[in-house]
C-alpha positions, 0 to 999 in steps of 0.5 A: 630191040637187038641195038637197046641190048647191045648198048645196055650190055656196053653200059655195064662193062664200063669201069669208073674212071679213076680220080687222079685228082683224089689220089693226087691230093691225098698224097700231098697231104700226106706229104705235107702232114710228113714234112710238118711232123718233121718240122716239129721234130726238128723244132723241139730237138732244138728247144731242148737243145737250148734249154740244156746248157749242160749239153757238150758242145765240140769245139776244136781240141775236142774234135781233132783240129790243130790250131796253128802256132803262129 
């Protein structure tokens, strides 16, 4: 009986492994679902970008470049 006690008592201190696999996975998802959100950021910041032609774009006197006199 003492060695049925003494098992059953390590039993109950184990802890559960952890799941590294889970943890694993769950931060990729969330890297994915971040990356993909900024893709579709970057998608409609450029389809809006194109669909306003009113949008200034720099070009050289605008942003301080000289072009040579030759």
């Amino acid at each position: 009986m003492p060695l049925q006690s003494a098992l059953a008592t390590i039993k109950g201190n184990l802890l559960a492994k952890p799941n590294y696999q889970f943890e694993k996975r769950q931060k990729d998802l969330a890297k994915k679902s971040k990356q993909e959100e900024k893709r579709q950021q970057k998608l409609a910041k450029k389809a809006a970008d194109e669909s306003d032609p009113s949008a200034e774009t720099p070009d050289a006197t605008t942003t301080g470049e000289t072009t040579p006199n030759a």
